[in-house]
C-alpha positions in Angstrom: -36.6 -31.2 -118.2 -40.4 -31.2 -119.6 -41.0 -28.2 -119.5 -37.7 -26.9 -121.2 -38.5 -29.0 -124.1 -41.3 -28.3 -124.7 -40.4 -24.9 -125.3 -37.6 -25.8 -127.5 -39.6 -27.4 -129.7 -42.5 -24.7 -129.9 -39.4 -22.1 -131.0 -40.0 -23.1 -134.4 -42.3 -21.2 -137.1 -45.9 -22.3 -136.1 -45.3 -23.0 -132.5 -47.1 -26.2 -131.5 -50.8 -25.6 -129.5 -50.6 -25.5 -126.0 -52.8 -28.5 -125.9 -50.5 -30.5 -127.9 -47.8 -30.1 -125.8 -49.9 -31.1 -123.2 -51.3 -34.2 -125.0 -47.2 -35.2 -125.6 -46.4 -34.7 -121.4 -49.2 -37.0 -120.8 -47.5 -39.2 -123.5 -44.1 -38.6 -121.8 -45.4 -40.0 -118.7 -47.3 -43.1 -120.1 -43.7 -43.6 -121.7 -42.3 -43.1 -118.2 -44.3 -45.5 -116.6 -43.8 -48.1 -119.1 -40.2 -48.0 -119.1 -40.4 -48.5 -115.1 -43.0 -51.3 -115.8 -40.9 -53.5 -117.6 -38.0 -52.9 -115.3 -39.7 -56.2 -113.6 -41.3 -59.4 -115.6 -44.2 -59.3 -113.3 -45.2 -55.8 -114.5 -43.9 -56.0 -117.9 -47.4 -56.7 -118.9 -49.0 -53.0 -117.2 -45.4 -51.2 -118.5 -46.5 -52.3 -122.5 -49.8 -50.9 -121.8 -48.5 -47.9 -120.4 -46.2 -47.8 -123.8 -49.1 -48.3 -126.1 -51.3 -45.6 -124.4 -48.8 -43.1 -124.8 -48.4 -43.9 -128.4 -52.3 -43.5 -128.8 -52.1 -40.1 -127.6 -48.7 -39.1 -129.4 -50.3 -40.5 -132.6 -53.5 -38.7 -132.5 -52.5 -36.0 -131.5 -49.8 -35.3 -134.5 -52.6 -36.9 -136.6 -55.6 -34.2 -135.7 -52.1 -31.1 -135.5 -51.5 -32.5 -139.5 -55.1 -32.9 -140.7 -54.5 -31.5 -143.9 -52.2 -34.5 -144.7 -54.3 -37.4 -143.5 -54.3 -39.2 -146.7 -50.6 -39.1 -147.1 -50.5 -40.2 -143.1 -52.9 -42.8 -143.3 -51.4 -44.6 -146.7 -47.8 -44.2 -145.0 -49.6 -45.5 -141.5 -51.0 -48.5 -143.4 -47.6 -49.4 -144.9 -46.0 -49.9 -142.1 -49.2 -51.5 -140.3 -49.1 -54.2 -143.0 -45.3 -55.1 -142.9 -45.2 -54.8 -139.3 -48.2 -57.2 -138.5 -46.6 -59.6 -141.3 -43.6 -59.3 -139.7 -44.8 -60.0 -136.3 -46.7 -63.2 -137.5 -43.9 -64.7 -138.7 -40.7 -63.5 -137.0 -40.3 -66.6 -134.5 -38.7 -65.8 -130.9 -34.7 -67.1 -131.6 -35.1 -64.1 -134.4 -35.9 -61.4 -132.2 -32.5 -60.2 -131.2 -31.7 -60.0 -135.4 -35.5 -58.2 -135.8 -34.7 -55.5 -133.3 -31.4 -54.8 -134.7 -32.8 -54.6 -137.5 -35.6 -52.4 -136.3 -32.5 -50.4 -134.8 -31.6 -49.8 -138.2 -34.9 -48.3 -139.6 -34.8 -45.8 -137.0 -31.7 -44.6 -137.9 -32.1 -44.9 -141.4 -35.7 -42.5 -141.0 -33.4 -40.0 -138.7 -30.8 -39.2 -142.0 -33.7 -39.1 -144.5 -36.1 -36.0 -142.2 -32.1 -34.7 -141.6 -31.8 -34.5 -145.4 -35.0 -33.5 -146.4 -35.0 -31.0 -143.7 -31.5 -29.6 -145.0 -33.2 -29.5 -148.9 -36.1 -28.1 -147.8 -35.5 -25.8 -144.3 -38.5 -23.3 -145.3 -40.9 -26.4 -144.5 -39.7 -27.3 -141.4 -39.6 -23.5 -140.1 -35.7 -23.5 -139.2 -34.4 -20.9 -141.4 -33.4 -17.3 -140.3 -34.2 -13.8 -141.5 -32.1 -14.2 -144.8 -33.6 -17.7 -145.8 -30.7 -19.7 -144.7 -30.7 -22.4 -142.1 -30.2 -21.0 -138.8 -27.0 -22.1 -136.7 -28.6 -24.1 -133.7 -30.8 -26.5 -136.3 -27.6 -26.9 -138.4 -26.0 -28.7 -134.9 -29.0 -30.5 -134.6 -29.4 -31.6 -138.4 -25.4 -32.5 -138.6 -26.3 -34.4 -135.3 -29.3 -36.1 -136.1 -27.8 -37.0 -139.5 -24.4 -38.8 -137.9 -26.2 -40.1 -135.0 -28.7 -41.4 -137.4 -26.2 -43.0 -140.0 -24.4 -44.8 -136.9 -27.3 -46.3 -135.6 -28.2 -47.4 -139.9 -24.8 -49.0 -140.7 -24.0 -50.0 -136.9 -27.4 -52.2 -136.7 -26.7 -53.2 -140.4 -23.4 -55.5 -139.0 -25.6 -56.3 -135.7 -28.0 -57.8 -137.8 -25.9 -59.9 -140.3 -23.8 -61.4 -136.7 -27.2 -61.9 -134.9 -28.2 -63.7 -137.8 -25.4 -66.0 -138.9 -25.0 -64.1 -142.2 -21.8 -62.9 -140.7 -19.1 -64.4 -137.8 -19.8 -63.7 -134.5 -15.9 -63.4 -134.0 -14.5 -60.4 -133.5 -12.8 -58.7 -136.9 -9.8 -56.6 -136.0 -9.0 -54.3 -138.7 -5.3 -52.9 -139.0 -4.8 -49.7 -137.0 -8.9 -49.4 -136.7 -8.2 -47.3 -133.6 -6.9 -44.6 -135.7 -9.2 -44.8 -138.2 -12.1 -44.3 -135.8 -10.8 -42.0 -134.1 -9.7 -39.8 -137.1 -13.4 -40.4 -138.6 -15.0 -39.4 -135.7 -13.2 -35.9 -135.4 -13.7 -35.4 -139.0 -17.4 -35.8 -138.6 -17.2 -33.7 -135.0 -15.4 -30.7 -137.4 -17.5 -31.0 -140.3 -20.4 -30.2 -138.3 -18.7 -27.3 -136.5 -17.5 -26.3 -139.9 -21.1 -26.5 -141.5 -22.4 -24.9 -138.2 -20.6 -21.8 -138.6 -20.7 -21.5 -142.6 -21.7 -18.0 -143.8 -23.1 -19.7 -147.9 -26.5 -21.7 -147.6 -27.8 -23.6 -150.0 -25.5 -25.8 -152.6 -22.1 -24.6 -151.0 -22.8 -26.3 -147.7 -23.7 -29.6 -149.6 -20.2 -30.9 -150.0 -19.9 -31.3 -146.1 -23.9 -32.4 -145.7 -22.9 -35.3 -147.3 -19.6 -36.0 -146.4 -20.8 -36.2 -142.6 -23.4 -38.4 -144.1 -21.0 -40.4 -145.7 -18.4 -41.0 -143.4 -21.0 -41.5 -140.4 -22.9 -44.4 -142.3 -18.7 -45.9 -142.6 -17.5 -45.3 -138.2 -21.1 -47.7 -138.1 -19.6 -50.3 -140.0 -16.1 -49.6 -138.4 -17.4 -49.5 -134.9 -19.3 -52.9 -135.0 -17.8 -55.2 -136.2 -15.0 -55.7 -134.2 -17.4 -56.5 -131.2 -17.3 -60.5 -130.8 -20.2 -62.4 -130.2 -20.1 -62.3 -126.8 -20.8 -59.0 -126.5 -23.8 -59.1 -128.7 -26.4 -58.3 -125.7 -24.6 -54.9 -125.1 -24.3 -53.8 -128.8 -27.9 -54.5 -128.8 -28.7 -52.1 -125.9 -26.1 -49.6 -127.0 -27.8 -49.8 -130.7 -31.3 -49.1 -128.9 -29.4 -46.3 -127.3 -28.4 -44.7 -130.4 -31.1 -44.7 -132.0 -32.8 -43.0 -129.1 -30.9 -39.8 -129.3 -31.1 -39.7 -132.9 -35.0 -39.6 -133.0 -34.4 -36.8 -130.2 -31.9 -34.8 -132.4 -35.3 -35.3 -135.6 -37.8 -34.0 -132.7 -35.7 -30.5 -132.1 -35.5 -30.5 -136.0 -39.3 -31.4 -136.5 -40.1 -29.2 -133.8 -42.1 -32.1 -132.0 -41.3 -32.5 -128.3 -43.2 -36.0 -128.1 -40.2 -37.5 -130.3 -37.6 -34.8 -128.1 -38.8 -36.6 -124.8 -39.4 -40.2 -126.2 -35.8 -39.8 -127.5 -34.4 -39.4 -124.5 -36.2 -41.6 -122.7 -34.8 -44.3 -125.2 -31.5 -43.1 -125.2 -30.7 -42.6 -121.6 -32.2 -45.7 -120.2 -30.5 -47.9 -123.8 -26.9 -46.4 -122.1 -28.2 -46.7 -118.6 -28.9 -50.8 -119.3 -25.5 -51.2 -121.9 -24.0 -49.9 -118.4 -24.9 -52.2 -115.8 -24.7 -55.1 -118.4 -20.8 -54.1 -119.5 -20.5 -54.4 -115.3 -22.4 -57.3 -115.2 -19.8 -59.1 -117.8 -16.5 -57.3 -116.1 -16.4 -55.1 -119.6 -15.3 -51.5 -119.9 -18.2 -49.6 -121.1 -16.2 -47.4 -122.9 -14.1 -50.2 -124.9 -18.0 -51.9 -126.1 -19.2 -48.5 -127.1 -15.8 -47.6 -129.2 -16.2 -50.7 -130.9 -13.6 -52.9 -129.1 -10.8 -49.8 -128.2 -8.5 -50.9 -126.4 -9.3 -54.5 -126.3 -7.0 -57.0 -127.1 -7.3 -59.2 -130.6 -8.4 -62.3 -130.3 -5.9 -64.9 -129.5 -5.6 -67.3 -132.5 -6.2 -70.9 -130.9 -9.1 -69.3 -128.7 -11.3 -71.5 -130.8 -9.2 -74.8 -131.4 -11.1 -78.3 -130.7 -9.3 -81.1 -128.4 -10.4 -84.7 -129.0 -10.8 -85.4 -125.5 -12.8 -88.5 -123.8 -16.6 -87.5 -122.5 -19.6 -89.3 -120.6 -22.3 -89.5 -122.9 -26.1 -90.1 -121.5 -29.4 -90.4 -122.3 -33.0 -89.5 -121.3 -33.6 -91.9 -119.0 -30.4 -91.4 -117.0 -31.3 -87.5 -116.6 -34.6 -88.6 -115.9 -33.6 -91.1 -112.6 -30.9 -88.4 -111.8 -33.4 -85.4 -111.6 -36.0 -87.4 -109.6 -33.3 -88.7 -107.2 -32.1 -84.8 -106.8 -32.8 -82.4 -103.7 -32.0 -79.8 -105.8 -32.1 -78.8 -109.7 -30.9 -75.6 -111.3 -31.5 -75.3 -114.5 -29.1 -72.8 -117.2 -31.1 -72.1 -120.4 -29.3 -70.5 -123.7 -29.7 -70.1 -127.0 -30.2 -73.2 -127.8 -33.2 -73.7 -125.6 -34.4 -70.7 -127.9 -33.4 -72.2 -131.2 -35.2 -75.4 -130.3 -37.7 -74.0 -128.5 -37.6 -75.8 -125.6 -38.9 -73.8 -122.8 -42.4 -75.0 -122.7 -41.2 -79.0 -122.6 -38.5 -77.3 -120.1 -41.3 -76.0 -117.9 -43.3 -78.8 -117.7 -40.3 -81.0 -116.8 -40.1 -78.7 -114.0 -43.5 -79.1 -113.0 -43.4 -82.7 -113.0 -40.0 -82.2 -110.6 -41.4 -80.4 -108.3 -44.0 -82.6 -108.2 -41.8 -85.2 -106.9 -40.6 -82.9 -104.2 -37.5 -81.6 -106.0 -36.2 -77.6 -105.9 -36.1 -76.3 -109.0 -34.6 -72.9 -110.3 -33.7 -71.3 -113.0 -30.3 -68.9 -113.7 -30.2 -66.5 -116.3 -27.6 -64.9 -117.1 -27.1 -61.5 -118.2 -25.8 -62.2 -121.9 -27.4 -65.2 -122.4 -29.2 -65.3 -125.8 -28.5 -62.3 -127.9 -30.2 -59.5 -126.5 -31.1 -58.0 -122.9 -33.1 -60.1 -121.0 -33.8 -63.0 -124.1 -34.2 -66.0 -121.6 -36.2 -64.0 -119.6 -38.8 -63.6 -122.4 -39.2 -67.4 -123.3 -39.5 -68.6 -119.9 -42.0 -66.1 -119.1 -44.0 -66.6 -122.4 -43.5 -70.5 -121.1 -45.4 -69.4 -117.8 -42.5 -70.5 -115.4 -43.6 -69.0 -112.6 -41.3 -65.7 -111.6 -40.3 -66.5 -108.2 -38.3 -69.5 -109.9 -35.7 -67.3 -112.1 -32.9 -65.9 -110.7 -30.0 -63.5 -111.8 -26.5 -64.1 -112.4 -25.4 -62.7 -108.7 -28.5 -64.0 -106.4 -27.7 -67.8 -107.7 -24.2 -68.4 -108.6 -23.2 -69.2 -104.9 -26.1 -71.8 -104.7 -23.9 -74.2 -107.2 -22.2 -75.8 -104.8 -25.1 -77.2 -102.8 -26.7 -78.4 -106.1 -27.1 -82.1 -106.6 -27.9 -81.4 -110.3 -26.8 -78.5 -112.8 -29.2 -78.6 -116.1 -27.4 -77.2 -119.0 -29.7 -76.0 -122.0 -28.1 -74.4 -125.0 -26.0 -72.2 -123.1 -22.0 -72.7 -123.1 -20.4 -69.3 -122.9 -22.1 -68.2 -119.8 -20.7 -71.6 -118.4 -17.4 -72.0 -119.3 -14.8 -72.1 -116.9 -12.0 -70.5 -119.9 -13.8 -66.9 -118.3 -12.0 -67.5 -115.1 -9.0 -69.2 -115.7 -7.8 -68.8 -119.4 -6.5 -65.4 -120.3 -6.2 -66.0 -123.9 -9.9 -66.7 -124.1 -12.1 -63.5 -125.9 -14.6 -64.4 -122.3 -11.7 -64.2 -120.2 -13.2 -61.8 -117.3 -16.8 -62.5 -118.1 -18.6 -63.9 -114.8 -20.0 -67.1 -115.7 -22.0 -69.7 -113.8 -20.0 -72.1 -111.0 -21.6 -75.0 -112.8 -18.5 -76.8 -111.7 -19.0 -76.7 -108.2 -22.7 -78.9 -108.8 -22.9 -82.5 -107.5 -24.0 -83.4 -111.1 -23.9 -81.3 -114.9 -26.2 -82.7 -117.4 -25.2 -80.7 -120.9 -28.2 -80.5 -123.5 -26.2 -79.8 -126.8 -26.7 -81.2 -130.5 -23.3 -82.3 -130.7 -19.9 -82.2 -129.4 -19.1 -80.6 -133.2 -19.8 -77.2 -132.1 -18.5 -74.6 -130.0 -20.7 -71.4 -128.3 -21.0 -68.2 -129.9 -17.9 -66.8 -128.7 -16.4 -69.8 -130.6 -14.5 -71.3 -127.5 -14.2 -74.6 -126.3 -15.7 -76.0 -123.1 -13.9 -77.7 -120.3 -17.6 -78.6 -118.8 -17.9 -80.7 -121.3 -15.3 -82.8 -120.2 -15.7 -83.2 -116.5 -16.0 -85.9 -114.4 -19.4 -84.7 -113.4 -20.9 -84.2 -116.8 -22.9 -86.3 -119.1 -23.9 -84.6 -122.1 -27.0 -85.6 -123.9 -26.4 -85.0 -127.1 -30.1 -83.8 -129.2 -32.3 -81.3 -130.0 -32.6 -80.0 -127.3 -36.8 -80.0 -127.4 -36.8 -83.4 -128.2 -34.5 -84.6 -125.4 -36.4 -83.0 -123.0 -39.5 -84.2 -123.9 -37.8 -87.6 -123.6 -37.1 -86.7 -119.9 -40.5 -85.5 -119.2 -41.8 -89.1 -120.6 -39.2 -90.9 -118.5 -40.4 -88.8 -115.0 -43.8 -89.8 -116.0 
């Protein structure tokens, strides 16, 4: 595949060194290794090395091929340096699934503006033929990298506005919206065969330039927001997928096979992992991706509220449970992230263990609101790897449990999944917290319902006391009470 690519992109007018294309391989593979290095969290650490080595050498190298515009590089360079090292200093860890969305949507924003400034300018980027027009294979790639491009902008645009509260999580079902994508999406499928094949250059092809443009920036909005909450994790992925190929479809145009490959490498393994995680949650790929086709609308009382009778507990009842327990398995969510519990959480764990108790902890695939969240906070928590376990290598250990530690998570628990086909999870596996000897239930208050906006009948079991508090504060009450 390298090597094809590479050629592809030296077609252009000034073909690219022969050492530069090397310099972007040994890139390629840096990016390789990195992807397989955080593929595990104990060499996530060596797999961002990997990543930032091969940016090194993809940077330097374009810088030293572009010399003659280092001070428009370096002020454009120091731009984004500022914002994102600003950015990083403040974002805090509950925001990161709204800050790459939003990141998402930068990428795909920068893919439509090179698409356009390429199409006003095609004598700079070396794409036009013998009569001065814009030859027909970097008009597919332009119309491409333009739509793909617009998708991932508006598409990551709704992503972050659910991610971040500005919007509802809930699905929004839009009258015949199956038609309406589906009609956009050929319309931007023929315009691009029509601007493909068009014999005027120039201002008569503009009229269909921007009409893909147009309508590709509305199938973003169109596709995304009927996705519910729930499936928040996978539009994540699928964004990061997106905007993957559309940085691949801006490397055939800009000639540069360092963006070509890291494109790919994006976009295939963003589908690869919006894959396994639609399998994970018993979704159809295909109804995520196309925005909820074929899915049914949300049943109305999906998110009604019974006043029904619950135990309520406190600190030092979880505390002489836990210490009295054989075994402890602990289900963090988003809750542990908003109050960011994980390091009180992992020292309550210590002190278990200490006491002789088992402890584990079960992620599950959707908890938090992007691909592998939890996994993130316990590690930056130091909870030691061996301790955290999937979905599938847990779930049957439930029923020995003497004690099921609930943390901010409810979706990923909730028995509706299984048993309620109304419910928007129905068909979702979720933890058998049910089958534990005892639940304890960290949540703020019995006022609110999970993302998914569905009641809980965990909540109301015979096993389960719910300790109602912040959720850092409650456990540090715990970890004082242990003492």
């Amino acid at each position: 595949m390298s090597f094809s690519l590479l050629s592809a992109a030296a077609s252009g007018e000034g073909a690219t060194p022969a050492w530069a294309m090397l310099a972007y391989l040994v890139a390629g593979v840096f990016f390789i290794l990195a992807l397989r290095g955080l593929s595990s969290p104990a060499t996530s650490r060596a797999g961002n090395r990997n990543g930032m080595i091969g940016m090194a050498i993809a940077v330097v190298t374009t810088l030293i091929m572009h010399g003659t515009n280092l001070v428009e590089i370096g002020i454009a360079i120091a731009i984004g340096a500022i914002l994102g090292v600003t950015i990083a200093r403040r974002i805090a860890m509950t925001a990161m699934p709204e800050l790459v969305a939003g990141f998402h949507s930068l990428v795909g924003l920068a893919a439509v503006v090179v698409g356009l400034a390429a199409w006003l300018n095609p004598a700079a980027f070396g794409i036009t033929d013998a009569a001065g027009q814009i030859n027909a294979v970097s008009r597919v790639e332009l119309g491409l990298g333009i739509a793909i491009g617009a998708i991932t902008f508006s598409g990551s645009v709704i992503a972050f506005l659910k991610l971040s509260g500005r919007m509802s999580g809930s699905p929004i079902m839009l009258p015949g919206r199956h038609v309406i994508n589906l009609g956009t999406l050929a319309a931007i499928l023929v315009l691009i065969g029509l601007y493909t094949v068009s014999p005027e250059g120039g201002a008569g092809e503009g009229w269909m330039v921007i009409a893909v443009t147009a309508l590709a920036f509305a199938i973003g909005f169109l596709l995304i927001i009927p996705i519910g909450g729930a499936d928040m994790p996978v539009v994540v992925s699928m964004l990061n997928s997106y905007s993957g190929w559309a940085a691949a479809a801006m490397g055939f145009t800009l000639g540069n096979s360092a963006m070509i490959i890291t494109g790919a490498l994006v976009g295939s393994s963003g589908a690869i992992l919006s894959y396994i995680m639609c399998r994970a949650m018993n979704r159809s790929f295909i109804s995520v991706i196309a925005g909820g086709f074929g899915a049914a609308p949300e049943a109305g009382g999906a998110g009604a509220r019974e006043q029904r009778p619950y135990k309520q507990g406190s600190a030092e009842d979880a505390a002489y449970m836990l210490e009295q327990a054989e075994s402890v398995i602990i289900i963090p969510g988003y809750g542990m992230a908003v109050a960011q519990a994980q390091h009180a959480l992992r020292e309550m764990g210590d002190k278990l263990r200490e006491k002789g108790v088992s402890v584990k902890y079960a992620i599950h695939p959707v908890a938090g609101r992007m691909p592998g969240h939890m996994n993130v906070l316990l590690a930056e928590a130091s909870v030691p790897y061996d301790e955290v376990f999937e979905l599938e290598d847990i779930n049957s250990e439930f029923a020995q449990a003497d004690v099921a530690f609930i943390i901010g998570a409810n979706d990923v628990v909730n028995p509706a999944a299984k048993t309620d086909k109304s419910s928007p999870i129905y068909g979702m596996p979720v933890f058998d917290v049910d089958k534990a000897k005892q639940v304890f239930f960290i949540k703020r208050s019995m006022g609110g319902v999970g993302y998914a906006g569905v009641d809980n009948d965990v909540f109301y079991m015979n096993q389960t006391v719910m300790l109602l508090a912040d959720a850092k504060k409650m456990v540090e009450e715990i970890v004082k009470s242990l003492d």
